[in-house]
C-alpha positions in Angstrom: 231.9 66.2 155.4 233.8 65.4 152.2 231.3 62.6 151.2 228.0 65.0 151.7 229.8 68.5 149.8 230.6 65.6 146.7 227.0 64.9 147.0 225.9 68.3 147.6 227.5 69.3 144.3 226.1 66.4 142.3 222.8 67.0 143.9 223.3 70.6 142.8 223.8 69.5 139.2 221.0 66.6 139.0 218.3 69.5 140.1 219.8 72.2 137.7 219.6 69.2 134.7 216.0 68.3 136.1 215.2 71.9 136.1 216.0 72.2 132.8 215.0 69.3 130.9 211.5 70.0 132.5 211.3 73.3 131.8 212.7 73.2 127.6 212.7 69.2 126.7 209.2 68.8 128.3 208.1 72.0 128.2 207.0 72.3 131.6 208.1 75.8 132.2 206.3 76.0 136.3 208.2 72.4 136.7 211.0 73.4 135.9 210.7 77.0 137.8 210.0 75.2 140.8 212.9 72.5 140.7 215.0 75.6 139.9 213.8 77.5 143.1 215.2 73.9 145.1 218.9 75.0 144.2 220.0 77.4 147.1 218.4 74.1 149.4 221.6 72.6 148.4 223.3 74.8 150.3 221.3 75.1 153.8 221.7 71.4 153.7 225.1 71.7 153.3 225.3 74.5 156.1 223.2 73.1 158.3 224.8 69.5 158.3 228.2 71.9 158.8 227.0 73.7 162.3 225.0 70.6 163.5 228.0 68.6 162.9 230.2 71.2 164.9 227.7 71.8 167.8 227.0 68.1 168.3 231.2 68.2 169.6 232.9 67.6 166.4 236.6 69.7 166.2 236.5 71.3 163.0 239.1 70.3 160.3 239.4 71.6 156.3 236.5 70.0 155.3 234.1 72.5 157.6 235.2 75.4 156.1 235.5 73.6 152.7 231.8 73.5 152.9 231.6 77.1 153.8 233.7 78.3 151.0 231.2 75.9 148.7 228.3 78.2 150.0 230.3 81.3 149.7 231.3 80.6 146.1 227.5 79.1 145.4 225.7 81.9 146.5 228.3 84.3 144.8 228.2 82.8 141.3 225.1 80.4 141.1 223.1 83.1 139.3 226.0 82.7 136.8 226.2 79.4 136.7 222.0 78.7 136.2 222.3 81.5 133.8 224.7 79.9 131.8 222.9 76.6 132.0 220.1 78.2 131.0 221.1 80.0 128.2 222.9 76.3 126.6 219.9 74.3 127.3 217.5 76.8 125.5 219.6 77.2 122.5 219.8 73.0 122.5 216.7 72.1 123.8 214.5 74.7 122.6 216.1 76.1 119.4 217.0 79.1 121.2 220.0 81.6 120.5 223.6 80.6 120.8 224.5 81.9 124.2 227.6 84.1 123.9 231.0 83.4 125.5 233.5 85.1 127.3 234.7 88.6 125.4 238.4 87.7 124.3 240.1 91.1 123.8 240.9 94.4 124.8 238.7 96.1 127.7 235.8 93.5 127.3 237.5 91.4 128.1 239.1 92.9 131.2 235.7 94.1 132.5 234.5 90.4 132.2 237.7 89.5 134.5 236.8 92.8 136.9 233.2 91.1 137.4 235.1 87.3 137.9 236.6 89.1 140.2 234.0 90.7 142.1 231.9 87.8 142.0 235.2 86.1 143.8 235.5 88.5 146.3 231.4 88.1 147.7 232.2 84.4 147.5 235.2 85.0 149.7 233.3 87.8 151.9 230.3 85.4 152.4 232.9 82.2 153.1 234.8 84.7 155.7 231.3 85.3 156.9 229.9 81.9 157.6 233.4 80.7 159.0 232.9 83.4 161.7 229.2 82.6 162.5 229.8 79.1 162.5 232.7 80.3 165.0 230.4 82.3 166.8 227.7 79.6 167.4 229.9 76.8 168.0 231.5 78.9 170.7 234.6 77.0 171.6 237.3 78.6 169.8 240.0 75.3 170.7 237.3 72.8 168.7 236.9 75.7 165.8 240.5 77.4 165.2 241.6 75.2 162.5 238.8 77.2 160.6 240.8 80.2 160.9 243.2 78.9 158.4 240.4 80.1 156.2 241.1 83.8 156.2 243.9 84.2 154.2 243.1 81.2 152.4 240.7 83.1 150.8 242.6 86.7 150.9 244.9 84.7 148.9 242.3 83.3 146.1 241.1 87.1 146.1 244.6 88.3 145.8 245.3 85.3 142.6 241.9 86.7 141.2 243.0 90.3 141.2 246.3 90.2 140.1 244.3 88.1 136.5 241.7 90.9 136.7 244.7 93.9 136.9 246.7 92.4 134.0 243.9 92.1 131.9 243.6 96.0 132.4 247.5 96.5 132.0 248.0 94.2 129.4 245.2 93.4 127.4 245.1 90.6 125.0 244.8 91.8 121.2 243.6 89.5 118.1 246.6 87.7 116.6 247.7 89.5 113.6 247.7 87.9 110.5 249.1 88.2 107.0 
């Protein structure tokens, strides 16, 4: 399972690449749409190989929900992530704007971290999600309960995520003074 989310995530990143050197270094914009639109395939691969694996009699271990939370966490901030690959390769490819970063300060910059943090708790919703279906269709809870180790797992990467989002709000970083 390890070996095939390592290629899922290279395979993620060779399409994204292809989609956009097709689409701004060749300037074949419906190439590059389409090779784009191949992205979320990534995933039902992944998900698919995850519940055949499990229904063909395999007993679950980390690396079956590892390849959930890789879903969860795709489908939550892929947008993002093509977005932001997007945005680079125009502005290098194409002569397109400078794509802008990250606010730094004050409450920019914490309602960037509220969003991270939203965006972390549908990855962690959908992960919770596809743990239980794969639960649900596997449907021998002694071959699937190391999955439930997953829960708080991600409670607590929503919890890490919130706590950075609420100290942002309480304390938020100024511009160093100088002179």
């Amino acid at each position: 399972m390890v070996s095939l989310i390592v290629a899922g995530e290279a395979g993620f990143w060779v399409v994204l690449a292809a989609g956009l050197l097709a689409r701004y270094a060749l300037r074949l914009r419906r190439t590059g749409l389409a090779l784009l639109a191949l992205l979320p395939v990534v995933d039902l691969v992944i998900l698919g190989a995850t519940v055949a694996d499990l229904r063909g009699g395999a007993t679950a271990d980390w690396t079956h929900g590892l390849a959930a939370a890789y879903v969860g966490f795709s489908i939550a901030y892929g947008h993002r992530m093509v977005r932001w690959a997007d945005g680079h390769a125009a502005h290098r490819l194409a002569g397109g704007p400078k794509p802008p970063g990250a606010p730094k300060y004050g409450a920019p910059r914490a309602r960037y971290e509220w969003g991270v943090f939203l965006l972390t708790l549908l990855a962690s919703a959908v992960t919770v999600a596809l743990i239980a279906a794969v639960q649900w269709l596997v449907g021998d809870a002694a071959r699937t309960a190391r999955l439930d180790s997953w829960y708080p797992r991600m409670a607590l990467v929503v919890g890490i995520n919130l706590v950075i989002a609420a100290s942002y709000t309480v304390f938020p970083k100024r511009p160093k003074q100088t002179g």
